[in-house]
N, C-alpha and C positions, 0 to 999 in steps of 0.2 A: 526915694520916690518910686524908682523900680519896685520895692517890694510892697506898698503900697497898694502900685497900680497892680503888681500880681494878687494879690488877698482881695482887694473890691473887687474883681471884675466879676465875681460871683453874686454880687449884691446889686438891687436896682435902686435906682436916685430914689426913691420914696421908702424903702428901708433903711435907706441910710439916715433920712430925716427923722423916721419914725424913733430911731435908735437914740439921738442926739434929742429929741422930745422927754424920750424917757429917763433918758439923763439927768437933765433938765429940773426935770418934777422931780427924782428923789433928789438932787443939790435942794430943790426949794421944801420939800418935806420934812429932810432933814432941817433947815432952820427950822422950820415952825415947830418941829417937837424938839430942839431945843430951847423954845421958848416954857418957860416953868409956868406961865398960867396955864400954857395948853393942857397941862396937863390931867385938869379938870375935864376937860372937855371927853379928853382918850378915857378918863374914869365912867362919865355918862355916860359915854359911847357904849362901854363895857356893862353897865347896868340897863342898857336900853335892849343891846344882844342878846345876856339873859332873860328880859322882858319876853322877848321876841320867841325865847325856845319855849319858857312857860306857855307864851299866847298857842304855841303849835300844838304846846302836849293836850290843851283842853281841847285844840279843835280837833286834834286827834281823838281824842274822849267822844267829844260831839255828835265823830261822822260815827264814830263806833256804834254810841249808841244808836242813832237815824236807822243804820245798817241792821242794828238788832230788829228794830222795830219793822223793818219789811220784810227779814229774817220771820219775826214772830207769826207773820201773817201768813207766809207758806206753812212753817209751822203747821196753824191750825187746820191750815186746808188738809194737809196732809195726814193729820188725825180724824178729820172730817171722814176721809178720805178711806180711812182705817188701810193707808201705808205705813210703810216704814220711816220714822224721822233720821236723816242724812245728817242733819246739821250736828257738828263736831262742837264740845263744852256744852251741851243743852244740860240742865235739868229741868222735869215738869214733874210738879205736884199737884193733885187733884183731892180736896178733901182729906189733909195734913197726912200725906200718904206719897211717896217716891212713883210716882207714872213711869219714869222715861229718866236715865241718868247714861249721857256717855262723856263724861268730864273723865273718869279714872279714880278720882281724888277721891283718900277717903276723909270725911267731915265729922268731925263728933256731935254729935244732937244737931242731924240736916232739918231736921223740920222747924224746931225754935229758930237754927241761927237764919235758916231762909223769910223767916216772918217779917226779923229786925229790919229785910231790906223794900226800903221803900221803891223807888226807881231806879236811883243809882246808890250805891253802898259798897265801901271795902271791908273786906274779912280777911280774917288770916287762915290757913293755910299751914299747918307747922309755925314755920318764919317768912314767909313767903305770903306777901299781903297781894291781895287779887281783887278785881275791879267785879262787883255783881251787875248787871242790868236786869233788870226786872220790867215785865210788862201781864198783866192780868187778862186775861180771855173771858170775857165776863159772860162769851155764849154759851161755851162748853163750861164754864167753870173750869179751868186752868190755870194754873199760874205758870208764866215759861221763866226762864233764867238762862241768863248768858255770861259766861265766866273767862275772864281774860288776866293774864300775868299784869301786874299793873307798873312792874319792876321792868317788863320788857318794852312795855308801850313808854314809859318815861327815858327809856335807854335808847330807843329807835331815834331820839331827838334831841338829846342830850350826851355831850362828849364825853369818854369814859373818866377825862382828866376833871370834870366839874363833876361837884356832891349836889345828893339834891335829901331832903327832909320832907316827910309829910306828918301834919299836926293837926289833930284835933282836938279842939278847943286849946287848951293850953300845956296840953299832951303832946311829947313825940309820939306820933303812932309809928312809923316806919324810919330809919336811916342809913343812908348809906354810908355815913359814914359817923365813928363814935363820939366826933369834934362838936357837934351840934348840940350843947347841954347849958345849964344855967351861968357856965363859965365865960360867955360871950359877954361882951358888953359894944353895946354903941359907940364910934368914933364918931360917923356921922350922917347923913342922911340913907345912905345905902352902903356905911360902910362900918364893919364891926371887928373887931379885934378878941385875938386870943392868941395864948402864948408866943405875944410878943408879933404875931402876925397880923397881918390884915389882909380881910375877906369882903370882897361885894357880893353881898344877899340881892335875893330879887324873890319876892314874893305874890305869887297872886290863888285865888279863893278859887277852888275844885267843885264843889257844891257845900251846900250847905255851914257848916262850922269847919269844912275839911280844907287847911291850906296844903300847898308846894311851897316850896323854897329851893332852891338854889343858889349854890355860894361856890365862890372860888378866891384862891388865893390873889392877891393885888401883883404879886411877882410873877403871875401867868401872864400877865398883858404888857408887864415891863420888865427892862433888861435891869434899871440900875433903881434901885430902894435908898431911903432913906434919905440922907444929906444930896448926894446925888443923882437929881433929876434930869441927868444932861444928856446926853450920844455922845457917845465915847468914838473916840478915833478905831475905833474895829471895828464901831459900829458900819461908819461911814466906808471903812477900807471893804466889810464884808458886801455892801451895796454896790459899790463899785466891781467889785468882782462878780456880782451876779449879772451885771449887763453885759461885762466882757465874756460872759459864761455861753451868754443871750447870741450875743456876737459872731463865736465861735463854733455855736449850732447852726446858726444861721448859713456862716462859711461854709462848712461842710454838707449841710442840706444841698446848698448851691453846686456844691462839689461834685456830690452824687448827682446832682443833675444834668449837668456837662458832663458829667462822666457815661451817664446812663446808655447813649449809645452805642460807644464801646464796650460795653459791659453786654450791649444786645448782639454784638457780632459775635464777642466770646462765648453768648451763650448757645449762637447759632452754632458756632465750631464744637462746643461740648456736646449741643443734642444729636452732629452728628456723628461725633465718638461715642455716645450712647446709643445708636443706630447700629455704628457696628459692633459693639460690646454683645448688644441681645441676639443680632444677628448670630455671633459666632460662639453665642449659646447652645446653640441647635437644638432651644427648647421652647414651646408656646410663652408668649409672654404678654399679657392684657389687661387693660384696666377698667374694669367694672364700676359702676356707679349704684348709688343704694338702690337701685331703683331696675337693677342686675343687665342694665344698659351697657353693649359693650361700645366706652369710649374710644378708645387706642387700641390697636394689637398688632403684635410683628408678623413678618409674612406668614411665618409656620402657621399662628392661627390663623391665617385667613386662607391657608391652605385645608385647615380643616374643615372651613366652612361650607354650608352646603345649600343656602337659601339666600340667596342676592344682599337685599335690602332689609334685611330683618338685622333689629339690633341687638335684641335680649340672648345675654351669651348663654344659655340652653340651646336655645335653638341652630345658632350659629355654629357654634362650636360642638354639642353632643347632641342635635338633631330631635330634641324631646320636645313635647309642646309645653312643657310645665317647669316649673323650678326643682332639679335633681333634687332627690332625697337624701342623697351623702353631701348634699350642700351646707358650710361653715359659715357661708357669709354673714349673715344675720347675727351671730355668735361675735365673730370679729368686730363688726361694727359695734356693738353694745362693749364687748371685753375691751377693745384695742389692744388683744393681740395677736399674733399668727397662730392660723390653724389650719391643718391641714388631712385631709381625706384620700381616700383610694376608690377610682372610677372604671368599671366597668364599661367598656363602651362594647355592641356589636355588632359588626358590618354584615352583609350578606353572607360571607361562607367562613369569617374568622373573628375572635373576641378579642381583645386589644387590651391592657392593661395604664390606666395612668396617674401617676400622683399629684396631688393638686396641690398647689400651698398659697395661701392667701394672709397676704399681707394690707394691713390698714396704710391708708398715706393720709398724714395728720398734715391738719396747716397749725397756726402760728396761738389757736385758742387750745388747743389738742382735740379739735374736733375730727371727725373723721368724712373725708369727703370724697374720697374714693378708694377701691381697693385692689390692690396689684394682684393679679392669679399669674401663678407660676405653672406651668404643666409640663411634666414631665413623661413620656413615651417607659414605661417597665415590662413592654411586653415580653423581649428577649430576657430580661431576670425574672420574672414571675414565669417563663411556660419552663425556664431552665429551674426554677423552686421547687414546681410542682413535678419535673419529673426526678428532681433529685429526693423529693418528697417520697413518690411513687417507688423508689428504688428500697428507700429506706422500708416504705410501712413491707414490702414484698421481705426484704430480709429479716424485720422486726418479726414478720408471719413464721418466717421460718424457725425464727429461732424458737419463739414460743410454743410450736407445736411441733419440735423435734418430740423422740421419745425421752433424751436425755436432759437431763436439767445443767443449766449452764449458771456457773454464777462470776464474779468478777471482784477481787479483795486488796488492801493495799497493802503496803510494808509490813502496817500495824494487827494484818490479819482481820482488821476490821472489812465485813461485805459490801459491796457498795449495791451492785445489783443483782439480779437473777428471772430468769425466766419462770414461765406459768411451772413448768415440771418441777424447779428448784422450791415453787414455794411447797406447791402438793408433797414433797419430802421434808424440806426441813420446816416449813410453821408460813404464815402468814407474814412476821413479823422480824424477820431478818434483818433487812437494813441495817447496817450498822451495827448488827451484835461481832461477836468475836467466832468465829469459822472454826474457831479450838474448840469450842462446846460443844460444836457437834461432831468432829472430827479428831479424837483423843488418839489417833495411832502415833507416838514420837519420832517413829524410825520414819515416819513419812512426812512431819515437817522437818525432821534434818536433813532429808533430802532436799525439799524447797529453798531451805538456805543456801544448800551446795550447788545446786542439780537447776538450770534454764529449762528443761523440758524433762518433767517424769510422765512415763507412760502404763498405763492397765494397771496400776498399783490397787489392790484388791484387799478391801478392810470394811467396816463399821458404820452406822450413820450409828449415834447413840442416843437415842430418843427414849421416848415412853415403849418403842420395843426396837430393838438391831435390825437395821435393814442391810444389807450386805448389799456394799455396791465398790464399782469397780470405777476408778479415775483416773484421769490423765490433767496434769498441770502444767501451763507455760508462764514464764516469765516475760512481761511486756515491759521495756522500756520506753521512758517518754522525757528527753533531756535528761537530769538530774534526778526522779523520781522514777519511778517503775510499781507495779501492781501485778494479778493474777488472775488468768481466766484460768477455770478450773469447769470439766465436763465431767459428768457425775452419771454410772449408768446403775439405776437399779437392779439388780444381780437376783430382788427373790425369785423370779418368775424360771429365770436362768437355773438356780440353786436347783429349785422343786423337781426339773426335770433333769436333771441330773443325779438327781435322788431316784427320780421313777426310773429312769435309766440304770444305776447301779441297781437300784430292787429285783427290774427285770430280766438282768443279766443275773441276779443270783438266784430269782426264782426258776430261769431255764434252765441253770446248771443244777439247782436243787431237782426242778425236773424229771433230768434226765438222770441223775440219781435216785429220785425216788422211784420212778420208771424201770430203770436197771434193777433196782432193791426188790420192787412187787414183782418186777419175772420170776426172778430167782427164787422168793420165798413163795411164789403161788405154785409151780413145778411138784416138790415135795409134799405141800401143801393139803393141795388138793388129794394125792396120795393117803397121808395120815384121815383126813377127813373120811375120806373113802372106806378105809380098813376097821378107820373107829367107827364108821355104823354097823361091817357088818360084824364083828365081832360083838355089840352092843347087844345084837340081835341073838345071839346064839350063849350069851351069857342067860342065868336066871335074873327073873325081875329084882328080888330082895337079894344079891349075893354083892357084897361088897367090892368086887373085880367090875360091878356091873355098874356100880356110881360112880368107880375110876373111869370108865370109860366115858361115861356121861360128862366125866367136867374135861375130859380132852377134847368129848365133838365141840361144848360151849367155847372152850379155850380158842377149835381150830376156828369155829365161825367168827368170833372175835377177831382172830387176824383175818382172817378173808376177810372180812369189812375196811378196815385197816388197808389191806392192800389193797379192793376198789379205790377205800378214797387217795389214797397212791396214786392211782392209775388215772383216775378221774383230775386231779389236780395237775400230773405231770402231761397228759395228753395237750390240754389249750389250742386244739383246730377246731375249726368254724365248722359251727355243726348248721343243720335245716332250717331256716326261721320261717314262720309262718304265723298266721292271726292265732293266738290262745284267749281263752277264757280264761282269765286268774279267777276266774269263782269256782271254776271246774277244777281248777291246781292246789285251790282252799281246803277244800275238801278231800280231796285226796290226801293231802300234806296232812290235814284231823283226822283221817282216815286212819290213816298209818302210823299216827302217832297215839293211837286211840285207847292201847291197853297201858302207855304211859298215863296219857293223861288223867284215864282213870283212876290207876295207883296211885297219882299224887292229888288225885281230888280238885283239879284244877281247873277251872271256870275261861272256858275259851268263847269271847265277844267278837262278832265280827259285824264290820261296819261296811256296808258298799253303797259310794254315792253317784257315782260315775259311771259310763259307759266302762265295762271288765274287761274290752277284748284290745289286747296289747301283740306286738311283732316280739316272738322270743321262741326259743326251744324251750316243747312241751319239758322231753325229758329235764333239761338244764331250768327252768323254773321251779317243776317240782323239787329238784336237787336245793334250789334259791330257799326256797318256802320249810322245806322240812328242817333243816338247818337253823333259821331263825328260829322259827317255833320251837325246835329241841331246844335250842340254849336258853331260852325265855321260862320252857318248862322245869328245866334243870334248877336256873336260878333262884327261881318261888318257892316260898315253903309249902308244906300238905293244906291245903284251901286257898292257895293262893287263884291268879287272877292274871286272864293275858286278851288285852285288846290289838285287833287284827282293824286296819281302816283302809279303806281304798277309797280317795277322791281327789275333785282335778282345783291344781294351783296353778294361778298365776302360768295358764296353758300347758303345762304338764301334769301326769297322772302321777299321783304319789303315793307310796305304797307303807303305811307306817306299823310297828310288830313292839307294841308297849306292855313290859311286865311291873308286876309290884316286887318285885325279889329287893336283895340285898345292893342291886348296883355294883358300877364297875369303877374302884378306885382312879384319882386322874394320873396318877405315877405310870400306872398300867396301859392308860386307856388308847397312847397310841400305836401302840404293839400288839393287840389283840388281832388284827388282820395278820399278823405273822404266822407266817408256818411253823407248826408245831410246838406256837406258845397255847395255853391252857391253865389255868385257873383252877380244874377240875383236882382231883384227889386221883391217884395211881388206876387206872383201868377204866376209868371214865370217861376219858374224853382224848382223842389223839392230837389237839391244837391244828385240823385240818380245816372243820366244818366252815370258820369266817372266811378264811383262806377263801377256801371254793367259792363262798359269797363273792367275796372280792375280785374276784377272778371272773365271772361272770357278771356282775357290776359293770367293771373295765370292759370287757367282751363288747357289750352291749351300748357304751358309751354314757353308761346310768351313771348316779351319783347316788352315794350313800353317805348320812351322816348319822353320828349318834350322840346323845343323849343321856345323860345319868348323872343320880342323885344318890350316894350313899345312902342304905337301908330305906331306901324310899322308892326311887322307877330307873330303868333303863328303856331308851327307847332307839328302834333302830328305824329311817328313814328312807327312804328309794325312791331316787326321783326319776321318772322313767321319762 
């Protein structure tokens, strides 16, 4: 009785009756269906059911079409109208010609099979038979159509476990299922047999000659066939156990109901363990509604808040009159899922940093009905990003715009990175190639292997041409693996002057050698010169003592020239500078050259386009001018040809002295500024004149280049 009285006390005296009621009736149910006439009756019943879904699917047919027909009449307004028709499955034909089609389907001969339908009409579709309605517009001349699955509209009412058949006349036209053929036969009034089964049909008329049928097997509606009509003892055990089922919900329903207050105090004690959980978050914590309503929020946000009585959390919480533009919410509610953004917020004299993450809170359908915003304070990690940022791009700057290129390789020799100077040397396209192709000295990666740090090691870049450059290598470890930062300093600029440097240490020593040489030899010199005029003079004209002496004064002038240009070459002090006219120095240099140029018949052009007057020593110009011109004339055969040009480039005056001779081989061509190289044949030429060029060139800070084309031009260029 105790346990009794504990299990009822959940249930009130009129569930309790109610229970023992339904008892009751299935004890008396169950007789009646084991009475065997009944079971006639449970058969009608079941042919009366399908009745009942037949009668649905026509009225379903019925309203469809009604709906067409007020359907048709917007329709025509709307063509009236000359809009656009909305209505989805239309076709309209005007004058056996397609108007308007937004079914999709495609129909084979649309215009004959639309004829065939009168009002209502089924067509096929593939296999897929479809319900036509038709209605004529007899103002416009239109015909509309309305096209509907006829398989779906029978399916909306009909259980997937029942077949249904459509026939016309005495045709299957449609089935769903392949039992439906001449193999049927009559059992009895609505009840037909086939293999061995039995089926109640239920038939009723669509339109015109077009039936439905529906049939199901007689073992859907009954547990036991054949000989036994009876309820089986499981039957009645299973019935019984469904009220105890009934019973047992009931208890526990009750359950939870006495229970429910205590389950409201626990839940008071949880919400405020949730209280303190967000509290000792120390981050914004609030609940939003679609409608961006702020419901709930912990203190932090209502410490952000800044406008009393306002609820919309922009306003509230980031003080903006509008819905933020990094705002997710909208996104979550349509996704249902979290997403999360980065907020700028800025106060009077600081910016503030904060991340937002918004979470959907679903109820019990997975609708969403409001959404949790987390917010989180990154002002200290973002102002500490941006200056670890700012550290980096400052060093990045450096490294890219040292003079040296830096690059970084692993074990495998393989590069991994390098700076702007690293690619302008080795290619664009490093990454990843191998550091050995371009870097072939051996003795310098078996140091690598040995050696943690080599220093100034001085070799090769081997490209499309050698660039000599100087490096230093370390070995960096990192755990288990290690790599190489390698600083690379380009050497040519270094080389060159080191080269002008040796030149002009040898041209000072040659100098003061040649210097020392012309003292010596002009002393005597001048002497012989002296004695051989006047003995020249006191000789007779024809007497053969008197042409000996002729080729000594030639001989002595010869080296007197010789030793000016000695003297002239090893001198190198800074002479006068003042404004000259090179057209005045042109002339003079033709001047002087005037009974050569004659002799070899030579065609001297000159070109001036420019202002002439340049800062130089008259004398050391003319010295410049006669020099080129002699060698220009030298080189040209008898009628040859020498253009002289002076104009301004690119803001300097340029000075250029082009022959048609023979040109100067490239083996030679960059030794020709050397002292006392020459070309010339024995007594022609002393290998001074470019010298001196050169020499005043450098003086002046000029640049000269040259130019040549075997047996075709040389040209020499001065850029002033």
């Amino acid at each position: 009785m105790d346990l009794l009285r504990r299990y009822f006390k959940y249930f009130e005296t009129y569930e309790i009756l109610l229970f023992l009621l339904i008892f009751l009736l299935f004890i008396f149910g169950s007789l009646i269906f084991v009475d065997y006439k009944s079971n006639s009756k449970l058969l009608y019943f079941a042919y009366s059911y399908q009745n009942s879904l037949l009668d649905e699917v026509k009225k379903n047919i019925d309203d469809l079409y009604v709906k067409f027909l007020l359907d048709a009449k917007e329709i025509s307004k709307q063509i009236d109208a000359g809009e656009q028709v909305k209505e989805k499955n239309i076709i309209i034909t005007k004058k056996n010609s397609v108007y308007y089609d937004s079914t999709g389907k495609v129909i084979l001969d649309l215009i004959n099979t639309l004829k065939e339908v009168d009002d209502r009409q089924i067509i096929f579709i593939g296999e897929i038979p479809y319900l036509f309605f038709h209605v004529k517009d007899e103002y416009n001349d239109y015909d509309i159509f309305k096209i509907y699955n006829l398989k779906e509209i029978v399916r909306l009412v009909i259980p997937k476990n029942f077949n249904f058949v459509i026939r016309k006349g005495e045709d299957v036209f449609y089935s769903s299922d392949k039992i439906f053929d001449e193999k049927f036969f009559q059992k009895g009034d609505f009840i037909y047999s086939f293999a061995n089964r039995d089926y109640i049909v239920s038939e009723a008329s669509l339109f015109k000659n077009t039936s439905i049928y529906i049939f199901s097997e007689k073992i859907s509606y009954f547990r036991i066939l054949n000989k036994m009509e009876r309820v089986s003892i499981e039957d009645i055990f299973v019935g019984i156990l469904f009220i105890l089922v009934l019973i047992l919900i009931r208890y526990y329903a009750g359950k939870f109901y006495y229970e429910r207050e205590e389950i409201e105090q626990l839940f008071e004690i949880e919400h405020e363990k949730f209280e303190s959980i967000v509290k000792a978050l120390g981050e914004g914590v609030a609940l939003i509604n679609s409608n961006y309503e702020c419901v709930w929020a912990n203190s932090i946000i209502k410490g952000y808040s800044q406008k009393g009585s306002v609820t919309e959390c922009y306003k509230i919480i980031w003080n903006e009159e509008k819905v933020c533009k990094e705002c997710k919410m909208q996104s979550v509610i349509e996704n249902k899922k979290i997403e999360s953004f980065r907020k700028e917020y800025k106060s009077e004299n600081n910016i503030h940093y904060f991340d937002v993450i918004l979470s959907p809170l679903l109820d019990q359908n997975n609708n969403v009905i409001a959404v949790v915003e987390l917010i989180r304070d990154i002002t200290d990690i973002i102002t500490l990003q941006l200056q670890v940022q700012e550290n980096e791009n400052y060093l990045r700057n450096i490294l890219e715009n040292i003079p040296d290129a830096i690059i970084t390789f692993d074990n495998n020799f393989r590069i991994l990175t390098g700076n702007k100077r690293a690619y302008e040397l080795f290619g664009d396209d490093i990454v990843g190639k191998n550091i050995k192709l371009y870097l072939k000295n051996e003795n310098m990666w078996k140091r690598v292997n040995d050696e943690n740090i080599i220093e100034n090691f001085d070799t090769y870049i081997e490209n499309d041409i050698n660039i000599p450059v100087r490096l230093s290598i370390l070995k960096l470890t990192n755990d288990d693996n290690f790599h190489y930062l390698m600083i690379i300093r380009d050497m040519t600029k270094i080389r060159e002057l080191e080269s002008k440097l040796i030149e002009r240490e040898k041209l000072s020593a040659l100098g003061l050698l040649a210097g020392g040489v012309a003292h010596e030899i002009n002393n005597p010199l001048v002497g012989i010169l002296n004695f051989a005029q006047l003995l020249e003079r006191r000789l007779p004209d024809d007497s053969y003592e008197k042409k000996l002496v002729k080729t000594i004064i030639e001989a002595s002038k010869d080296t007197k020239n010789i030793v000016s240009n000695l003297l002239a070459f090893a001198r190198h002090k800074d002479s006068d500078i003042s404004n000259v006219d090179i057209r005045d120095s042109l002339d003079f240099a033709i001047k002087i050259l005037g009974s050569k140029i004659k002799d070899k018949k030579v065609v001297v052009n000159t070109d001036i386009q420019c202002d002439t007057t340049i800062k130089a020593n008259k004398g050391k110009l003319h010295q410049l001018l006669i020099n080129l011109i002699s060698n220009a004339i030298d080189a040209v055969e008898i009628g040859g040809k020498v253009d002289i040009t002076f104009y301004m480039e690119n803001g300097r005056k340029v000075l250029k002295v082009r022959d048609n001779g023979k040109g100067i081989p490239e083996e030679i061509r960059q030794r020709i500024f050397d002292p006392f190289f020459t070309t010339k044949g024995v007594g022609k030429g002393t290998g001074l004149g470019l010298a001196i060029v050169k020499s005043i060139v450098d003086e002046y800070n000029w640049k000269i280049e040259v130019e040549s084309e075997l047996n075709n031009y040389t040209e020499f260029a001065i850029y002033i």
